[in-house]
C-alpha positions as CSV (number, residue, x, y, z in Angstrom):
1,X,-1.9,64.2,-4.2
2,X,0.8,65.0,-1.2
3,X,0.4,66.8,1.7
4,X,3.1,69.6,0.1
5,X,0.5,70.4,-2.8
6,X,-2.7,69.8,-0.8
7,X,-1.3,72.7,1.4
8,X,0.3,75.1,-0.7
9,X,-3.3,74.9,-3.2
10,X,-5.5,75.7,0.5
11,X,-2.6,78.9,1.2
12,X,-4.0,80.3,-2.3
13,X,-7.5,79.9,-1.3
14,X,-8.2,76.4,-2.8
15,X,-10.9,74.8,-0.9
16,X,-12.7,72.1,-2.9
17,X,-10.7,68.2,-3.3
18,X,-13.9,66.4,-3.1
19,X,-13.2,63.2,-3.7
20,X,-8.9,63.2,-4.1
21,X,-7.1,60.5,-3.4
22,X,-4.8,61.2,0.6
23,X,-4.3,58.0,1.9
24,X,-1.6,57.4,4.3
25,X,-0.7,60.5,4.4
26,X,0.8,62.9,7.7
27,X,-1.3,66.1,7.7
28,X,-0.2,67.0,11.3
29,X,-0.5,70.4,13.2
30,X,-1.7,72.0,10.1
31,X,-5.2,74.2,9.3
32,X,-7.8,73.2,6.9
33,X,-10.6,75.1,8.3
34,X,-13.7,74.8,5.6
35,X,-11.9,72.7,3.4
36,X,-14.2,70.4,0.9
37,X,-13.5,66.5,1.1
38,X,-16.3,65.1,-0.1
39,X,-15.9,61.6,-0.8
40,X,-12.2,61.7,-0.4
41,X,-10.1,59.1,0.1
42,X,-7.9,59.1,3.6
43,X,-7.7,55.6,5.0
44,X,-4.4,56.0,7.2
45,X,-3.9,59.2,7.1
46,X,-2.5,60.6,10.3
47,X,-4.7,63.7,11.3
48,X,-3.3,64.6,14.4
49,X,-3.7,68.2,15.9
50,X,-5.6,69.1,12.9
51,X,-8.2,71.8,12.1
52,X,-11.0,70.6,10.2
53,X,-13.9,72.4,11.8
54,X,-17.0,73.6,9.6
55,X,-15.3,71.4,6.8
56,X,-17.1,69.0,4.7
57,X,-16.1,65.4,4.7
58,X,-19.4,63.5,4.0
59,X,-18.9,60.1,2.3
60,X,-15.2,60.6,3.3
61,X,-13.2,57.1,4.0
62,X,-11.3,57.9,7.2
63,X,-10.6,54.4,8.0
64,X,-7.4,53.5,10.4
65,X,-6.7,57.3,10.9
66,X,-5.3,58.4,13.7
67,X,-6.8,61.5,15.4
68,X,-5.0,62.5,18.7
69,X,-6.3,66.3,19.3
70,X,-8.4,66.6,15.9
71,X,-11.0,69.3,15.7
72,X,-13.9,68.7,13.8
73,X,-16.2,71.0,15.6
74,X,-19.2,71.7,12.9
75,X,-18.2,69.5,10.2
76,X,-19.8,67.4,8.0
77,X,-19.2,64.2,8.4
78,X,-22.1,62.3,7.5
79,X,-22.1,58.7,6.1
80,X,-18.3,59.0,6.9
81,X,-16.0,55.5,7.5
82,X,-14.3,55.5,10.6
83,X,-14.0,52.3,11.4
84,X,-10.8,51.6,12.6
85,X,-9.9,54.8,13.1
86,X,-8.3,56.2,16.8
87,X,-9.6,59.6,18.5
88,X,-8.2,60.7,21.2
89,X,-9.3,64.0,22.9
90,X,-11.0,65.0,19.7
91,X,-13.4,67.3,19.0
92,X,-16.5,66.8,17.4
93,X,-18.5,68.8,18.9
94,X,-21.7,70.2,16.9
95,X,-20.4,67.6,13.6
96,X,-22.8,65.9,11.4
97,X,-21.9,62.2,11.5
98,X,-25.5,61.1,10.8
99,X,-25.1,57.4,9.0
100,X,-21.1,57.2,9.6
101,X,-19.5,53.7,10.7
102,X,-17.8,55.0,14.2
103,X,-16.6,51.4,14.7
104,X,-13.4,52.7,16.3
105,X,-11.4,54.1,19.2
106,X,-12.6,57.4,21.0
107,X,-10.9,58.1,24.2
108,X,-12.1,61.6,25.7
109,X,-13.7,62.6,22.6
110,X,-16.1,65.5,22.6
111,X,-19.3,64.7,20.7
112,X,-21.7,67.6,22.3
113,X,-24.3,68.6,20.4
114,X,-23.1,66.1,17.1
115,X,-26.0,64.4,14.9
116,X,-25.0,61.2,15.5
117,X,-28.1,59.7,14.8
118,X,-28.3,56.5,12.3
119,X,-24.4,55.6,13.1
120,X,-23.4,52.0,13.1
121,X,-20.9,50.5,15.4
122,X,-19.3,47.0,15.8
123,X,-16.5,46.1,18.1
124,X,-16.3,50.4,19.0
125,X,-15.2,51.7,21.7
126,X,-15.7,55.5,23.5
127,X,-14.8,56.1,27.2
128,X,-14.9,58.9,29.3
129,X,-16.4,61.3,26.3
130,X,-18.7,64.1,26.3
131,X,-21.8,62.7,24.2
132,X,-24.3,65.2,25.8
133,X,-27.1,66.6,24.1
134,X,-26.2,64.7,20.8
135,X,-28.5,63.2,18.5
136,X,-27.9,59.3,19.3
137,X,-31.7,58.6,17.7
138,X,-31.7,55.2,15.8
139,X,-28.1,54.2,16.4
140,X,-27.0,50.5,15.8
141,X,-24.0,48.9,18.1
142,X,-22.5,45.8,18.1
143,X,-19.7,44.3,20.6
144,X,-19.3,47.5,21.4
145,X,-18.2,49.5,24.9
146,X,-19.3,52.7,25.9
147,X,-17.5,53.7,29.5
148,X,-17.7,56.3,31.5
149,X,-19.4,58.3,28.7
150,X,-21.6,61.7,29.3
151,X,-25.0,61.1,28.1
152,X,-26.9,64.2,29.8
153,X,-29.6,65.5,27.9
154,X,-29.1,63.1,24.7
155,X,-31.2,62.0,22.3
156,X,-31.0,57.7,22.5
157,X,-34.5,57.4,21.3
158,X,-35.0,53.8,19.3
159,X,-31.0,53.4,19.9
160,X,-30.3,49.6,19.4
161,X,-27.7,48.2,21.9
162,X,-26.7,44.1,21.6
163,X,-26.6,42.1,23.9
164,X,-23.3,42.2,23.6
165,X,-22.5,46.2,24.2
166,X,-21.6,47.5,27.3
167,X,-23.2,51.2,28.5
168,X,-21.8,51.5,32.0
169,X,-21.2,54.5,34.5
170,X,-22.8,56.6,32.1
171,X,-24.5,60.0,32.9
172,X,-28.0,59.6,31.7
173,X,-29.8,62.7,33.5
174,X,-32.2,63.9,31.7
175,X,-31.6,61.9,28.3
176,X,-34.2,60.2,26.2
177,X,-34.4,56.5,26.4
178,X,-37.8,55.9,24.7
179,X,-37.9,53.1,22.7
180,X,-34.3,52.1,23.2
181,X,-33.7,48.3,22.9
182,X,-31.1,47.2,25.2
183,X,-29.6,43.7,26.5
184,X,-28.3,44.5,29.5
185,X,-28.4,46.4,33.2
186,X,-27.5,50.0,33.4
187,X,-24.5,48.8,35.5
188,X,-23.4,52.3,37.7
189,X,-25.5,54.2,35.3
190,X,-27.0,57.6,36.6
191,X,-30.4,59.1,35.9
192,X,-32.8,61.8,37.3
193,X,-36.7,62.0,37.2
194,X,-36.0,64.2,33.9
195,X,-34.5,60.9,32.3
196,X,-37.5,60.0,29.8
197,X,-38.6,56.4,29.2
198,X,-41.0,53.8,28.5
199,X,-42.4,51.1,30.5
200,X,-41.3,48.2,27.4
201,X,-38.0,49.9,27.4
202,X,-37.3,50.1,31.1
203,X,-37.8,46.4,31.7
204,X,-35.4,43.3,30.4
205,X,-37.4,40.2,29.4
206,X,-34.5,37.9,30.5
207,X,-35.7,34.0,29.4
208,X,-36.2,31.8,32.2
209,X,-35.7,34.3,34.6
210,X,-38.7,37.3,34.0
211,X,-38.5,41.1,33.9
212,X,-35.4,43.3,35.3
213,X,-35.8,46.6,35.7
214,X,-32.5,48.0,33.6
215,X,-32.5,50.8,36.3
216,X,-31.6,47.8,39.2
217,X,-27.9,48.9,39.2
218,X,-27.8,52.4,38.2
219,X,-28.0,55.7,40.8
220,X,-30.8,57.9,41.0
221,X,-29.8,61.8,41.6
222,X,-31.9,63.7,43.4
223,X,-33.4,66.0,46.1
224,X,-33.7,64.0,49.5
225,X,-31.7,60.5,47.1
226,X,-29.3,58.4,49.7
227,X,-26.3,58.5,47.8
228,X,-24.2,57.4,50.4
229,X,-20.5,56.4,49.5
230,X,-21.8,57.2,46.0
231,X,-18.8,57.4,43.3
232,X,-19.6,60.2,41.2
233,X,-16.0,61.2,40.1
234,X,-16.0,63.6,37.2
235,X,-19.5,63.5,37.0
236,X,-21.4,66.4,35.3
237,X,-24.2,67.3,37.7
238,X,-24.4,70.4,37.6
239,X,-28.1,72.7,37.7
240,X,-29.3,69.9,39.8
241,X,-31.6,69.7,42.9
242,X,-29.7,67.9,45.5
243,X,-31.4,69.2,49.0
244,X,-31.0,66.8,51.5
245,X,-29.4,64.9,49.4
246,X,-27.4,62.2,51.5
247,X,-23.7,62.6,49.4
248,X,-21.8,61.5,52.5
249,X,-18.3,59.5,51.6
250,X,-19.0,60.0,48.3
251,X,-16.6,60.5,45.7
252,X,-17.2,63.6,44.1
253,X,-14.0,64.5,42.9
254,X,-13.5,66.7,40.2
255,X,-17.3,66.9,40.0
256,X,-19.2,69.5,38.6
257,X,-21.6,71.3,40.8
258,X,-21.9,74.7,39.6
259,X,-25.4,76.2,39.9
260,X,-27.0,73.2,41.6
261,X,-28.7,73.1,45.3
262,X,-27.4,71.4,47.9
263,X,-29.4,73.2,50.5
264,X,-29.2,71.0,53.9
265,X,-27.3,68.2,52.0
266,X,-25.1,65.8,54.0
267,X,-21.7,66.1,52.6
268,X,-19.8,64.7,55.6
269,X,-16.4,63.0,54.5
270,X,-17.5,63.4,50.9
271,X,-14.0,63.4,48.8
272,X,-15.0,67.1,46.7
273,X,-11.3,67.4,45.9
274,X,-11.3,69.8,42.6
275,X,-14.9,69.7,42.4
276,X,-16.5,72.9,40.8
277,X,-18.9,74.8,43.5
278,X,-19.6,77.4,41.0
279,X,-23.3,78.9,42.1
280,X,-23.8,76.2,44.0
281,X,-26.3,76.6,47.2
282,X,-24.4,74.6,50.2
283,X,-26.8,76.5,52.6
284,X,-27.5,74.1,55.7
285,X,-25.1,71.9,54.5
286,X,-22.9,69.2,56.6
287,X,-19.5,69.6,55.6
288,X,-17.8,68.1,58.3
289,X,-14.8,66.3,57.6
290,X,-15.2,66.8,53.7
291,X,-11.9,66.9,51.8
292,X,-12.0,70.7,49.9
293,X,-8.6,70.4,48.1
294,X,-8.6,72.5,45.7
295,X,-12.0,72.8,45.3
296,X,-13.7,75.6,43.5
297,X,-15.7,78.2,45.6
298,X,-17.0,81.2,43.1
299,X,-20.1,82.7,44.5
300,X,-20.9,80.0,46.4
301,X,-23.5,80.4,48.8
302,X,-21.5,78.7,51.9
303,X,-23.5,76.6,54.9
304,X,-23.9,79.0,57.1
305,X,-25.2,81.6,54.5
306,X,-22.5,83.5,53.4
307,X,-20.7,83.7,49.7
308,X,-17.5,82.5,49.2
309,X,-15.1,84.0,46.3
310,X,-12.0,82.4,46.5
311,X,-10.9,84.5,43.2
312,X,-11.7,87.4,44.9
């Protein structure tokens, strides 16, 4: 089937082509919101700038597509083949891809809230994308590279990373690491008292050598934490207890702070440039020589106690 009659059969309120054959073809910019491709057959296909939320696509070959700007919010996409395939700036968020083969590129992808659990990936590779409060339980990686990715709140329970994958400058606060298997240091990886794991998990049996606590290289976030010259860039912590924290020279640019408390903190020369202040508590603070460019101030209480509205 083409892309003229796949179209013009959704306009009249067609919805179900479990199963058709679509390979290689260009389906860009167009809307198939809830559309039934069970099964279906799409290896090449170029599914840029498409709308597939809520739609069905379990058991779906999607192998070498490309996906620049893709929204898939809500599907299904469950035992799915992407291998291959190249996401960028998708969205997944909410989607079922329990059991799919993600052995592909995802640059900025948002996978918040997905099932993701049981996926398999070899050689894959996700930077900088929004993973948190996804379902990563059971997950099996090979060779694979996950960079700058937001983990917060995520399920990574019994998650299987070789020796071989890379998990660095991830956001862990508050995820679940129990029973994870992992070859490797947390290299720049973040984590808070709320980040849940076991003793077997938390330390590397490296032969010859003994036990490495995974955590040796990663940042703890926290009230009263010395985080000095810290590089937090685009890092998500906001609802956070940071009093007296010591955040001084650190990069927090672009960082989200919204809601958290950084009540007497030590924020001298810290880089906040377009970092989110939302709610944030800065009472006490030292903001001395901070760099506040473009920054966002919305009832923010300010260090000597009074809220700031820049909007107002």
């Amino acid at each position: 089937m083409d892309a003229g009659e796949l179209l013009r059969r959704y306009a009249i309120g067609e919805r179900n082509f479990s199963g058709v054959n679509f390979s290689r073809l260009h389906l860009e910019e167009v809307d198939l919101c809830g559309v039934n491709l069970n099964g279906a057959e799409l290896t090449g296909t170029h599914l840029n700038d498409v709308n597939l939320s809520y739609a069905n696509l379990s058991n779906a070959s999607l192998q070498g597509v490309t996906l620049l700007g893709a929204n898939f919010e809500g599907a299904n996409l469950s035992n799915a083949r992407l291998d291959g395939s190249e996401a960028e700036y998708a969205n997944f968020k909410a989607a079922n891809l329990s059991h799919a083969n993600l052995s592909g590129s995802f640059q900025g992808v948002d996978f918040s809230y997905a099932d993701l659990s049981n996926i398999y990936m070899d050689h894959g590779w996700i930077e900088e994308a929004n993973i948190s409060y996804a379902n990563l339980s059971n997950i099996t990686t090979y060779q694979s590279t996950l960079d700058k990715v937001n983990l917060r709140g995520a399920n990574l329970s019994n998650a299987f990373f070789s020796d071989g994958t890379r998990l660095r400058k991830a956001n862990l606060i508050g995820a679940n690491l129990t029973g994870m298997g992992i070859g490797q240091l947390l290299t720049d990886c973040i984590y808070d008292t709320e980040t849940i794991i076991d003793e077997k998990t938390r330390y590397l049996s490296i032969p010859g050598i003994g036990l490495f606590d995974i955590f040796e290289r990663a940042i703890l976030i926290g009230s009263g934490e010395n985080l000095n010259s810290a590089n937090l860039e685009n890092t998500d912590l906001s609802d956070l207890d940071l009093s007296e924290a010591d955040l001084s020279y650190a990069n927090l640019k672009g960082t989200n702070l919204s809601n958290s408390s950084l009540f007497q903190a030590n924020l001298e020369g810290a880089d906040l440039e377009g970092a989110n202040l939302t709610g944030a508590d800065l009472e006490g603070a030292n903001l001395n020589n901070a760099y506040l460019y473009n920054t966002i101030f919305d009832s923010t209480v300010m260090p000597d106690g009074n809220i700031r509205d820049d909007d107002c």
